[in-house]
Every structure is written in C-alpha cells, then in structure tokens.
N, C-alpha and C positions, 0 to 999 in steps of 0.2 A: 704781544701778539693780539690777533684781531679777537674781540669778543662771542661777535656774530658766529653762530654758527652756520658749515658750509655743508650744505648737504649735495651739491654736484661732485660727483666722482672725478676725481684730479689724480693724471698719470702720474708718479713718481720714476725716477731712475732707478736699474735695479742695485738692490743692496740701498736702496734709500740715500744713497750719496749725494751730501750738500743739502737734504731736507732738512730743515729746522721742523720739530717734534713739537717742543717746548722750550719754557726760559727757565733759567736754572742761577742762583749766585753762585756757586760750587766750583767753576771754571770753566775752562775753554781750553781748546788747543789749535791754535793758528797756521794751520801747514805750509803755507806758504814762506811766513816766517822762520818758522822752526823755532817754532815758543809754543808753550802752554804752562797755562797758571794754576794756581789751589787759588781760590777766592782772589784775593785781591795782592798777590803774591807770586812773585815767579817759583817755577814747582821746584827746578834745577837749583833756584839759590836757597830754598829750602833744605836741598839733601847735603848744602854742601856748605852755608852758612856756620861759621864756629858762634856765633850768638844763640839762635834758636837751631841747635842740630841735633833734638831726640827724633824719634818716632811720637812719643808721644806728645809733645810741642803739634805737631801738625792734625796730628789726631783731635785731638782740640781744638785744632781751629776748625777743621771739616766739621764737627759736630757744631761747634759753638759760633763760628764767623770772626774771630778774632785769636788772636796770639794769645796764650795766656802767664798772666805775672808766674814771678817764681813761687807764691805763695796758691797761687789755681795751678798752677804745674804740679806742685806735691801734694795736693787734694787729688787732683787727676792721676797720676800715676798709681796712687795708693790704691786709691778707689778700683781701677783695672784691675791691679794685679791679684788683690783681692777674686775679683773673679777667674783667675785664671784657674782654679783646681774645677775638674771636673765633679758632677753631681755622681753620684754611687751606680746609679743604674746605667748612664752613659759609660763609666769606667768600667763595670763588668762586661759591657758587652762588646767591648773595642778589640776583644780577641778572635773572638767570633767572624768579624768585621774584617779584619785583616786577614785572617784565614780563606773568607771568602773572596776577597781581592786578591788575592799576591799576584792573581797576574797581569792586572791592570791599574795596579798599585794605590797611592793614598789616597786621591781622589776621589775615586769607585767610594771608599768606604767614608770618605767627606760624607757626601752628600747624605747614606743612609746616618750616620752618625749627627748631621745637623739636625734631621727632620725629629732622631728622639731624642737631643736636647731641646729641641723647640718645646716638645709633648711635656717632657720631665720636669722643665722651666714653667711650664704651664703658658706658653708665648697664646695668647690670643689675636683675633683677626686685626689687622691693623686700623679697619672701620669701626669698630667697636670701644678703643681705647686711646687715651688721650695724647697729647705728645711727652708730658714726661714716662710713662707706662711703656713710650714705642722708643724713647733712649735709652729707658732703662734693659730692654729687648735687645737693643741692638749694642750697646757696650757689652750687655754677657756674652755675646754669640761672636763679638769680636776680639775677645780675650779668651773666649774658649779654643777659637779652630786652630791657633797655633797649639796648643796643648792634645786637639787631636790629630793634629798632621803629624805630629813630631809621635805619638806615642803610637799612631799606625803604622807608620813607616818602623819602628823599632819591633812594634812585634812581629811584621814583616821580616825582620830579617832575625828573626828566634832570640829578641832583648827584652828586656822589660824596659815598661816606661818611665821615661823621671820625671819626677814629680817636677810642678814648677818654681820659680823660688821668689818672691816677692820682694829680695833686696835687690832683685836686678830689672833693668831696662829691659823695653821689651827685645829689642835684638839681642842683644846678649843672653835674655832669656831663652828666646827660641832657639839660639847656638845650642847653649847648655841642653836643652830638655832632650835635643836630638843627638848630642856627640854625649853625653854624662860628662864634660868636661869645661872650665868657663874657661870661654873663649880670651883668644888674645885681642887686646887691645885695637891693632888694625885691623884684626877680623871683623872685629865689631863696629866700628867704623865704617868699615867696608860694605858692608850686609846690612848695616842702616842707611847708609846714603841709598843703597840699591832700594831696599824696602819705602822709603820715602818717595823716590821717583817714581813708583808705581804706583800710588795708592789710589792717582783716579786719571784716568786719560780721555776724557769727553765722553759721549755718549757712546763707546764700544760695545760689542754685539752682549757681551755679560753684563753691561751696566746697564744698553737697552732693555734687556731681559728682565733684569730683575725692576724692572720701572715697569715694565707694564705688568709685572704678577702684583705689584705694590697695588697698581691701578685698579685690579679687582677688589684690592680689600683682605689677602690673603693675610696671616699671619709672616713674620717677619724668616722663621728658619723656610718658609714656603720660598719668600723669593730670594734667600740665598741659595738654595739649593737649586735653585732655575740657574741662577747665574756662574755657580759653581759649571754646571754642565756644561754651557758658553763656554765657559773657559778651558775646560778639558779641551778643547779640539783642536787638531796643530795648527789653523790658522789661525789661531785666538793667541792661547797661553801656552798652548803645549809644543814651542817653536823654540826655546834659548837651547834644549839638548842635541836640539835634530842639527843644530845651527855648530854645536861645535863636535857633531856627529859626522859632519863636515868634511872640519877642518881633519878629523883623523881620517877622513875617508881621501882627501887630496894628499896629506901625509907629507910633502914637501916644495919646496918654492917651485922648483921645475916641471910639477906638474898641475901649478894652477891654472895655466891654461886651456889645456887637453879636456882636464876634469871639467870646465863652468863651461867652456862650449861645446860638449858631449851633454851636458844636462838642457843648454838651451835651445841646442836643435832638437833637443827631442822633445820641448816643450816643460820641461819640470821647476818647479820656482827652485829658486835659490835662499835656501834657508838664511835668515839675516840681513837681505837689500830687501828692500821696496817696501813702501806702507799707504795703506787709502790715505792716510789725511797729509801726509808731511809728502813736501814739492821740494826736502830741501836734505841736508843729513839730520837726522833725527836728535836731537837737543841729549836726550837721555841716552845716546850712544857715546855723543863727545865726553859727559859725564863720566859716565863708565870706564871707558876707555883712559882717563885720567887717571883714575882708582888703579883700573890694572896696569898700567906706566908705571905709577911708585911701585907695587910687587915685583914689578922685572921678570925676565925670566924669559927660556924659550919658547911657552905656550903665546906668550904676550906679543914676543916680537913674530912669531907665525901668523896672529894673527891680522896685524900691521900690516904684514906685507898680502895676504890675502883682501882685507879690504881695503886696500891700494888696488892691486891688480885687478879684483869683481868689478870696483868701480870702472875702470876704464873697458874695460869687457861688455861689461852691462852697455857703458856707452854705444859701445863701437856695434855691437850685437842689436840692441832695441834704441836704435834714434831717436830725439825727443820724448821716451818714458819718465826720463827723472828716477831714474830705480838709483837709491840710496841706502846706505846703511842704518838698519833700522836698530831696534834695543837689543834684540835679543843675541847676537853674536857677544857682545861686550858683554851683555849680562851673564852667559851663559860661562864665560871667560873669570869673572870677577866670581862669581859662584864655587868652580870648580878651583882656582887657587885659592879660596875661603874652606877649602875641605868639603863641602857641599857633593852629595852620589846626586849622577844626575835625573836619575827618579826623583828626586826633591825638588828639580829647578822651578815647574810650574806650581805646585804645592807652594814653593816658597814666595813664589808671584800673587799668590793665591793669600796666604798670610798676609800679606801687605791689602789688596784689591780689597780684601771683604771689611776695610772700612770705607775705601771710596763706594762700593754696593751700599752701604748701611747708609753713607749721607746722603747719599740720593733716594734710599728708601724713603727714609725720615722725612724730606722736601717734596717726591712722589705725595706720601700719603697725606700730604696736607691739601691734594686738587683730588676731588671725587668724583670726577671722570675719569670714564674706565677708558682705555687704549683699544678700539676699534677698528683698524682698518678694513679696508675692501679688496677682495681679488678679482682680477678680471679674468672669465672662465670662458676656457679655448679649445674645450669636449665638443664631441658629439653635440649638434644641437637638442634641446631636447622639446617637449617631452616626447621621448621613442615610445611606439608602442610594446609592451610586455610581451615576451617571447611567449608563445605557447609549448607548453611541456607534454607530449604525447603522452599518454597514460601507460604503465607497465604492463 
C-alpha cells in the first residue's frame, strides 16, 4: 500500500465493501472464486487434508507462517494444552457468570470472563510489550475460551464443569469438557474439520474489530472481547442455529416453497443463502455438506433438498443477486448430528475464530497506527444557537 499519507476525505461504500484496509500474510478469501486461503494454503484442504489434519497443525501455522514438523507439533500441542485449566479466580467466578447469563447464554458471560482472565493473567497493553510477551497472551486466551465456553454452557444448565484433559486434541477436548464424555471418533473429525474451516475468513466485521482495538494499543483479552461481541450478532456468528431454526420451521419438502416466498415478499433474509464476499456457493458449505453426506440420515437429506429448492427460488425471486448457500446451514447441520444444543453453535464458531482474532492481533500490533476513520455528518447544520431556557 501507498506509504504517503492521505489526508483528503475519500467516500467509501457502505459496510466498507471491496476496501482494501491493509496487507496482511494471514489470507484472503476470493469471492468470486469461491476460494479462501490460511497463508499460503487452501483453508478447505486444510480441514480436510489426512496429512496435516489437527486443529492444532493450522494453529501453528496462523501464529507461526509455516506447517510444523511432527517434532514442533508435539511441542505445540503440549505447550496449549498445558494452558487449558483455568487460573483459580477465573474458575470461582464462572458461576456467578452463568447465572447472570442463562438468558443470553455463553457468550454474554465470554466476554465478562475474558476481560478477568486478561486481569488475572496480568495481559498488558499490547504497545507496551514485545512480540513474544503478545504470543505468549494470545496462546493462553486461545486455549482458555474453549474451557470457558464449555464450562458456562454446563453451569447453565445446572452441571459442573470438566476439567480439561491434556492427552487429548483440541476438538476432542472441547467434545469432552462439554458432554463429560470422549467423543467418538467421527465426531471428532467431524467438529475438527468444521473448527479448522472457521478459524479466519478475511477481514469479517469480529476480525475488523478486533484490528482496530489492536490499533489502539489495547491489551490483548481488550480486543477479543470487542470481537467476541462482533460475533454475537445474527448477521455475524450467531446465524447456523436460526439457519436450521429453518429447516424445523418449513418442517417438510411440500412446504418449501410457501414458506421461502412468504419470507421474501415480505422482505426477511433467508437464514443460510447469501454472503458479502462469495459471488459463488460458499467453499466451507460444499465442505460441510460432505461431512454430513457420510452421517446420513433424514436431517441430512432435508436439508439437500431445501438448498436445492432456496437456490432456485432465490433465483427466480431476486434476478442477478447471486444469493447462494453460505456456511452456516451445513454447519449448523454437521453440529447438531455431532450432539452439539444449539446455544453452542456460535460459542463453537467462537472456539475456532479466537485464533484467527489472535493472529491478526499479533500482525495488527506490529503497525502503530491507530485505525481512524472519518464520518460524514448529515445533522442540523451547525453552530445553532443555544436555546434560551425561561427562568422558573
């Protein structure tokens, strides 16, 4: 990008769409295509590669730029899982936390719970300390939030939490620490590939977010906690439950029609078609949808034939939109035959994302330029004069 600085105000489109921000090694996602990468790597044959197919193989390479042998792979693993037990003051208060949530579930108490692991960990400003000081930050915080998603959501529904277990991978572990059970085999599989295709999708509204709290200088649980909230929101992360909220609400093949063109004349998106960046079907849907093929079954084939029919609906409905099947139908699908309630879907989105947030931190806080933009103000012209206030 250009060096110079540009101090003339330049319109952007709204939602910032198609603005290049900054450069990043981290990836890209080509919508046109229907491709997006982790570094120098397709994201899709990552999740689904039998060579490099942990979570923590890619996790590695997000932090580190490269693949790592099998001998940094079991430094690496070890090293996380090591952090996964929470610190004593974060565990006492995760009651509390839940309590105050149950009715907007894990997330709500995410975010209070990241900011006093930031505190308890002693996380300092990210301007202040060095880069391995800001890895070291951002591996704890990324091997902690599955330990407190999984142990909110349990005391949420009146369990105790389980502890995590260091002979296990990280999906498997987040199976376990949530059901008290180790998972089977395909589950795990399953729930890793999904967890791998999520871990970073371009500059998304949680990943912008937490790039520009990065850009102040904030301490590291400061801009996962901005980007946590990003992701709360249905048009963000909190869309795979609504998406197969759906499918029970159309209930059967003969009334997919009725139902998608009763929603689109009345104007309401369609949970699971259409995405800002991809012009094409979404990479990490065909993925997915592979995943729930082998399970079988008749959630599987309902939802086959629904996004068969949306699509051609969609067509016929919105002429040249391009509204295609995005992730979260299939994911929501792969989830829910994994045993997954689906108060965990985005939580579990969430588990994967906060190491795509953390590498982008870590790359963010190496430019000390803060993230500035300008608005263009369409009030009252001013300065109005002060009203006068008659005296009592």
């Amino acid at each position: 990008m250009p060096t110079a600085e540009v101090n003339a105000p330049i319109d952007a489109p709204r939602g910032l769409a198609g603005v290049i921000v900054t450069e990043t090694q981290l990836g890209d996602v080509r919508g046109t295509e229907g491709f997006y990468h982790y570094r120098q790597y397709s994201a899709v044959e990552l999740a689904t590669a039998r060579t490099f197919e942990t979570f923590e193989d890619v996790w590695y390479l997000m932090f580190h730029g490269e693949l790592p042998d099998a001998a940094q792979l079991a430094g690496f693993r070890a090293e996380t899982a090591a952090l996964r037990t929470l610190p004593a003051a974060v565990r006492d208060a995760l009651p509390a936390l839940a309590r105050a949530g149950a009715l907007s579930g894990p997330l709500a108490g995410l975010r209070t719970a990241l900011s006093l692991l930031g505190a308890t960990a002693g996380f300092r400003p990210l301007y202040d300390i060095d880069a391995g000081r800001r890895r070291a930050d951002a591996l704890a915080a990324c091997a902690a939030v599955p330990t407190l998603i999984t142990a909110l959501h349990r005391l949420g529904q009146g369990l105790q939490p389980v502890e995590p277990r260091a002979d296990l991978g990280h999906a498997a572990n987040y199976l376990y620490m949530l059901t008290g059970d180790e998972p089977e085999p395909e589950q795990v599989r399953a729930i890793e590939a999904y967890l791998i295709s999520t871990i970073d999708h371009g500059f998304n509204a949680s990943t912008f977010t937490a790039r520009v709290i990065t850009s102040t200088g904030a301490d590291l649980a400061a801009c996962l906690v901005g980007a946590v909230g990003a992701l709360s929101g249905p048009l963000h992360g909190g869309a795979p439950s609504r998406a197969l909220d759906m499918l029970d609400a159309i209930g059967t093949p003969d009334r997919i029609d009725s139902w998608i063109r009763d929603r689109v004349r009345r104007g309401d998106r369609i949970m699971g078609f259409g995405h800002s960046v991809y012009r094409t079907e979404d990479p990490r849907s065909r993925m997915l949808r592979g995943i729930a093929e082998r399970f079988g079954g008749p959630l599987v084939e309902f939802a086959v034939q629904v996004e068969a029919r949306v699509e051609e609906l969609l067509a016929e409905l919105k002429p040249g939109r391009e509204l295609h099947i995005n992730v979260e139908l299939y994911a929501g699908v792969v989830m829910e035959l994994c045993g997954l309630p689906r108060e965990m879907f985005t939580p579990t989105f969430c588990a994967a994302r906060v190491v795509g947030w953390s590498a982008n931190i870590l790359e963010q806080a190496e430019d000390s330029k803060i993230i500035r933009p300008a608005a263009r103000y369409v009030g009252p012209p001013p300065p109005q004069p002060l009203p006068v206030v008659a005296p009592l």
